[in-house]
N, CA, C and O of each residue as an XYZ file, in Angstrom:
300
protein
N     -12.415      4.345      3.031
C     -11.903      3.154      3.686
C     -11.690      2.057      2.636
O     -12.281      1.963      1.560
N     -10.724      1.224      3.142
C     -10.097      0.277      2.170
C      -9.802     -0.874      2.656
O      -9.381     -0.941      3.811
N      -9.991     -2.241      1.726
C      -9.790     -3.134      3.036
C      -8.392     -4.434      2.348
O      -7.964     -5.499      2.793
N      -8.125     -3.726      1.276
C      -6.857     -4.724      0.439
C      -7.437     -3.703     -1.473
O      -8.278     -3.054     -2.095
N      -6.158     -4.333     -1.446
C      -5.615     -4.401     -2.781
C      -4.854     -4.914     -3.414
O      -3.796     -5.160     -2.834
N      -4.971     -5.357     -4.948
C      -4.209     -6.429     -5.811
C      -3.649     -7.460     -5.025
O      -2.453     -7.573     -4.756
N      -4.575     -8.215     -4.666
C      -4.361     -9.643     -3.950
C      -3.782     -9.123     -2.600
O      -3.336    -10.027     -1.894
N      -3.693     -7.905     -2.103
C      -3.501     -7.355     -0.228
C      -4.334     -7.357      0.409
O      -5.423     -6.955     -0.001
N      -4.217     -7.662      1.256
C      -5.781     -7.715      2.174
C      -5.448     -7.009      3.335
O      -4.296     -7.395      3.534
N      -5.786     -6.045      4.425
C      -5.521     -5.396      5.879
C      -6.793     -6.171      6.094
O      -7.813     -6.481      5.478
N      -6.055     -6.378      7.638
C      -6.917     -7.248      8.677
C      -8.115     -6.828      8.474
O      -8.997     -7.600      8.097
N      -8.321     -5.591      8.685
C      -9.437     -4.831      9.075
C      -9.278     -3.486      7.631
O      -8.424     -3.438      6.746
N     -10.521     -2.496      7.903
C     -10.377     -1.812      6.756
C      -9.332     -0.397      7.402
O      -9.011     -0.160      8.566
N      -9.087      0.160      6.457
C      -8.441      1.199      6.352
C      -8.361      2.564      6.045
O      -8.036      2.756      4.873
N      -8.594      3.806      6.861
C      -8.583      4.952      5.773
C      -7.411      5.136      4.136
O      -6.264      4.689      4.133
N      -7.768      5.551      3.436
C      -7.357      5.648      1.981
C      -8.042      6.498      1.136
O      -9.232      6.556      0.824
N      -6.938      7.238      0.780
C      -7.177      8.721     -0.178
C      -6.391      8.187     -1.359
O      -5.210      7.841     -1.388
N      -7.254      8.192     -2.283
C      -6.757      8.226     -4.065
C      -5.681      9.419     -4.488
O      -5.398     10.534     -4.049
N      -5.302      8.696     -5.420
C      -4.521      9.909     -6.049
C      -5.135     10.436     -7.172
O      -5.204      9.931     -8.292
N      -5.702     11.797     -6.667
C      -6.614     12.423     -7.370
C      -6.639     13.159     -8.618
O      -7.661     13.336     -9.282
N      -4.970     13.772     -9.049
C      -4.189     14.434    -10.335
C      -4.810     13.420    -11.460
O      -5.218     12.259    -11.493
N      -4.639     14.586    -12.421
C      -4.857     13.802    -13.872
C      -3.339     13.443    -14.672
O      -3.174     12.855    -15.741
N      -2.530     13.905    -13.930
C      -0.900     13.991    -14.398
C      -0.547     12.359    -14.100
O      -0.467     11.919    -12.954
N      -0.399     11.746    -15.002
C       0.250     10.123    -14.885
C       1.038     10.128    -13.523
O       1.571     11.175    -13.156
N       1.136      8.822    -12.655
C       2.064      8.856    -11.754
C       1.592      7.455    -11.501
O       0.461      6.979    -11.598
N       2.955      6.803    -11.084
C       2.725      4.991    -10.371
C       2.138      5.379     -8.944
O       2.240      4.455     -8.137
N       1.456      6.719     -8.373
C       1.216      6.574     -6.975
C      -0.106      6.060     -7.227
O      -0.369      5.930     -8.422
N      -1.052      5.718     -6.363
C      -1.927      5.264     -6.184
C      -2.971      5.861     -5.480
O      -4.050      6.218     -5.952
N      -2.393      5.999     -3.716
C      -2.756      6.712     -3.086
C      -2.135      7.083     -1.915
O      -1.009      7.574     -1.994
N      -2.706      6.927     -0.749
C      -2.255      6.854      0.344
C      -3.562      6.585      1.585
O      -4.736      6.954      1.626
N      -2.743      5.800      2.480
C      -3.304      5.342      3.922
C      -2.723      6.079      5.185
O      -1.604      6.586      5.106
N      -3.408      6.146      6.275
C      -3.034      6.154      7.279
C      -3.232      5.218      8.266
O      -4.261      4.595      8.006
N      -2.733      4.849      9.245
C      -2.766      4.174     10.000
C      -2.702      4.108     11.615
O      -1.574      4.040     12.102
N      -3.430      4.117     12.186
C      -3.420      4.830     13.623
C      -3.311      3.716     14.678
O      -3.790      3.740     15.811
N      -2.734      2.926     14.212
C      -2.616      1.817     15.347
C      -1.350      0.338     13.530
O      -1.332      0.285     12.300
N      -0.870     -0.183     14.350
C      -0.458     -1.160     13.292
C      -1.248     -1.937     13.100
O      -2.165     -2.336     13.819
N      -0.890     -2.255     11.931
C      -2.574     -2.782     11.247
C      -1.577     -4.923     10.216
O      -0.408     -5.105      9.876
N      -2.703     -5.840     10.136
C      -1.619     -6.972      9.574
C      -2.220     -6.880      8.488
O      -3.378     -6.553      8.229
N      -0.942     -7.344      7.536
C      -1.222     -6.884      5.559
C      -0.891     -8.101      5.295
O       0.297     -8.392      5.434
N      -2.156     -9.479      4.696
C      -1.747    -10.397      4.207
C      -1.770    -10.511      2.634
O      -2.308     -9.705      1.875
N      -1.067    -11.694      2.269
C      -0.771    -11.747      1.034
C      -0.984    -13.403      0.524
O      -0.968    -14.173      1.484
N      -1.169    -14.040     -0.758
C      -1.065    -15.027     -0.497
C       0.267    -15.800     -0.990
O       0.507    -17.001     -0.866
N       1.264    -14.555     -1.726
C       2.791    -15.029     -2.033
C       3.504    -14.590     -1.337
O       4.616    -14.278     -1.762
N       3.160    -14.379      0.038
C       4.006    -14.197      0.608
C       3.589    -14.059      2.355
O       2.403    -14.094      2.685
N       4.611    -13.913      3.318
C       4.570    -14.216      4.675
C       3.570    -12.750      4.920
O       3.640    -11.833      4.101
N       2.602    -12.662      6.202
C       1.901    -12.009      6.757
C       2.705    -10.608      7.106
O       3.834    -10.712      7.585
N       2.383     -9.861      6.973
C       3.175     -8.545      7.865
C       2.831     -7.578      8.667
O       1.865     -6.932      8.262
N       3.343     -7.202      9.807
C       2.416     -6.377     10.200
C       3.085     -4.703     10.013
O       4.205     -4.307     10.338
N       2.191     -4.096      9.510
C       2.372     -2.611      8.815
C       2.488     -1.637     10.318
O       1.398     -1.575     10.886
N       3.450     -0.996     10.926
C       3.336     -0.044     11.469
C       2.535      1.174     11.402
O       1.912      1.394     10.363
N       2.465      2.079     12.481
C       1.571      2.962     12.522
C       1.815      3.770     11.707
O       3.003      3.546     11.476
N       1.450      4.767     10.945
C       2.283      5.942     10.260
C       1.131      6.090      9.057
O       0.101      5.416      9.040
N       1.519      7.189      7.957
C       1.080      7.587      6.485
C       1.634      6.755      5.779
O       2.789      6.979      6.142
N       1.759      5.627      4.737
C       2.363      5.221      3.750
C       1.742      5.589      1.962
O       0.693      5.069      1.583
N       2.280      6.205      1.346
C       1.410      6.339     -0.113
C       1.943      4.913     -0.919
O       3.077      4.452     -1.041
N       0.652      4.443     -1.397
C       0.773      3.412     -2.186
C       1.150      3.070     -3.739
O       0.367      3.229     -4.675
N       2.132      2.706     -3.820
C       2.554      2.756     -5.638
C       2.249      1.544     -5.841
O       2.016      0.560     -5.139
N       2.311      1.904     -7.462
C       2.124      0.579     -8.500
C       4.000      0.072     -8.848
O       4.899      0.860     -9.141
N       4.057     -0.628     -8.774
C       5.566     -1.281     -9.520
C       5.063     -1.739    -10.930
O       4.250     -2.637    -11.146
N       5.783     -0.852    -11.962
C       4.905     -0.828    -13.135
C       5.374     -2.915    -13.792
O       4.588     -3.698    -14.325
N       6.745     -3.137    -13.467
C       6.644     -4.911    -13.931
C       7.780     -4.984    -12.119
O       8.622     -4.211    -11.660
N       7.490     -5.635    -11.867
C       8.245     -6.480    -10.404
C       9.721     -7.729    -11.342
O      10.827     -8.098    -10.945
N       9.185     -7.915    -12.244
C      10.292     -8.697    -12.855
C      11.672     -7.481    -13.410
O      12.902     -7.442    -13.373
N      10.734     -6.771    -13.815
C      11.946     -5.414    -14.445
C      12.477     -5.036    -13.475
O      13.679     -5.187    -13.691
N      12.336     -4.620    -12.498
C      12.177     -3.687    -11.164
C      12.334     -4.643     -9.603
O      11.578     -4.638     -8.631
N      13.541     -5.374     -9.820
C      13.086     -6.475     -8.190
C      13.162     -5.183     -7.332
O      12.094     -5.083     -6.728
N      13.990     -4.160     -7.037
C      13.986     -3.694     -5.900
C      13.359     -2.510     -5.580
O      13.758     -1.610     -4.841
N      11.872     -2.644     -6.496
C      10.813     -1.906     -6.499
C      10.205     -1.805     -5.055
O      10.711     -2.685     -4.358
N       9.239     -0.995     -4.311
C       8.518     -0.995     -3.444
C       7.123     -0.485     -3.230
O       6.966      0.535     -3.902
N       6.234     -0.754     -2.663
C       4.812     -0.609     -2.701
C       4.605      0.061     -2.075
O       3.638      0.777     -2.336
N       5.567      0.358     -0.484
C       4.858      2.147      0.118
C       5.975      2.389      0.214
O       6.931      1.872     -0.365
N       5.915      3.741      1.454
C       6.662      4.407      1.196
C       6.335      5.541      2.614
O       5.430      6.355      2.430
N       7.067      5.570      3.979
C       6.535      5.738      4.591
C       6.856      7.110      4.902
O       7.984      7.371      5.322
N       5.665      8.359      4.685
C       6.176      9.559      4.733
C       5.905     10.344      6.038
O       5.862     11.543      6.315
N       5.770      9.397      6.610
C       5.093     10.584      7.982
C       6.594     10.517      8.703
O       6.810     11.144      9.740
C-alpha cells in the first residue's frame, strides 16, 4: 500500500506493486484501484483518478518531454 508519491498524495492509501526487474526502465510500478480514488498535487488542480490498473512512470526531465505522462491505464 501506498499513499503518494514525488509530491502526489491519494486521498487514502493505495495498493502498489514495484517494478521488480533489474533491467533499467522509467516504470516504477503499478496500482490498482477499485473504486476512484482523489490524487492531489500542490502544482497543480486536484484529480480524481478512475477505477482501473494504472503503471506508474518516471518522466526522466518534464522540461525535455512536455507531453510526457505519469500513468498509463492498462486495464
Amino acid at each position: 500500500m501506498v499513499d503518494g508519491y514525488d509530491n502526489h498524495r491519494f486521498a487514502e492509501p493505495v495498493p502498489y506493486v514495484p517494478y521488480g526487474l533489474k533491467k533499467k526502465s522509467t516504470t516504477m510500478g503499478w496500482i490498482q484501484l477499485d473504486k476512484p480514488v482523489m490524487l492531489c498535487h500542490n502544482e497543480h488542480d486536484d484529480i480524481e483518478v478512475p477505477a482501473g490498473t494504472y503503471e506508474l512512470r518516471q518522466c526522466r526531465s518534464w522540461e525535455a518531454n512536455p507531453v510526457g505522462i505519469w500513468t498509463l491505464n492498462i486495464d
